[in-house]
C-alpha positions in Angstrom: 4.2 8.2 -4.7 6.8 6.7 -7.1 8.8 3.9 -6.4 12.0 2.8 -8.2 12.4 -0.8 -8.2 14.5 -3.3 -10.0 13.1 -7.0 -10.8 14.9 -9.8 -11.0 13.3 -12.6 -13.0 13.2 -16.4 -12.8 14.2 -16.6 -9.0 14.2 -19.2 -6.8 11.4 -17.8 -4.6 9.5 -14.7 -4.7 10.7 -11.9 -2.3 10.8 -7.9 -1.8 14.1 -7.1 -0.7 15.1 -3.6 0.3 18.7 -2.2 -0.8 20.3 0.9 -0.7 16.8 2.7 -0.4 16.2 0.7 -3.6 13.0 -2.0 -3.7 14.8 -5.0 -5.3 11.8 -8.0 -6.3 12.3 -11.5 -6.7 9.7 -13.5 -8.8 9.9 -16.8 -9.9 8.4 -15.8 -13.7 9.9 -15.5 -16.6 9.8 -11.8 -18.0 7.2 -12.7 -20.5 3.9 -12.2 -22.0 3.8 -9.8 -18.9 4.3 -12.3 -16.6 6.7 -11.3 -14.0 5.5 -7.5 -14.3 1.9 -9.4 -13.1 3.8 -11.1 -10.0 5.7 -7.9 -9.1 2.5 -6.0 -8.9 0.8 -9.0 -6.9 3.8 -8.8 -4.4 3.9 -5.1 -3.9 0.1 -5.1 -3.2 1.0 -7.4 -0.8 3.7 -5.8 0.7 2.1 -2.5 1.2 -1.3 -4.1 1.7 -3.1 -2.6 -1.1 -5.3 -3.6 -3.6 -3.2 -4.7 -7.1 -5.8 -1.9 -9.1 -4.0 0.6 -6.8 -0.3 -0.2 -8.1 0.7 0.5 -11.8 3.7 0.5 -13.8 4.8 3.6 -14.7 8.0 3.4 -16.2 10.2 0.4 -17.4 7.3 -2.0 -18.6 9.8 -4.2 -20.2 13.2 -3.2 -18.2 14.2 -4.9 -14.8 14.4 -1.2 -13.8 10.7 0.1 -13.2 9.1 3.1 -11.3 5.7 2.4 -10.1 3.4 4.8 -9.2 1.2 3.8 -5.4 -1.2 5.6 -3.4 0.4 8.0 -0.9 -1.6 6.6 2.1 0.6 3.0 1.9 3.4 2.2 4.6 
């Protein structure tokens, strides 16, 4: 299944936030050396209580607009 989502870096907290049938992600890292993209994955694996192997980036790597790809058997 592919998820668009849109990240929002250098938050005040982390949190998933769901708008519009759009997944908007709140990390607290800067979008650097890969750093936020890292967070968002951790998040979503939380979220959808998978492990982060199971979540990639499929589109957007260095965009705040992403699609990423996760299993179909997640919530």
């Amino acid at each position: 299944m592919i998820l668009d989502i849109r990240v929002v870096p250098r938050a005040s907290r982390d949190k998933i936030l769901e708008e519009n049938g759009l997944l908007k992600i709140y990390v607290t890292r800067p979008a650097q050396d890969g750093l936020a993209n890292a967070r968002v994955i951790e998040l979503l694996a939380e979220y959808f209580q998978l492990k982060k192997y199971e979540i990639r980036i499929v589109k957007g790597q260095r965009s705040r607009n992403k699609s990423v790809q996760i299993p179909d058997h997640a919530k």
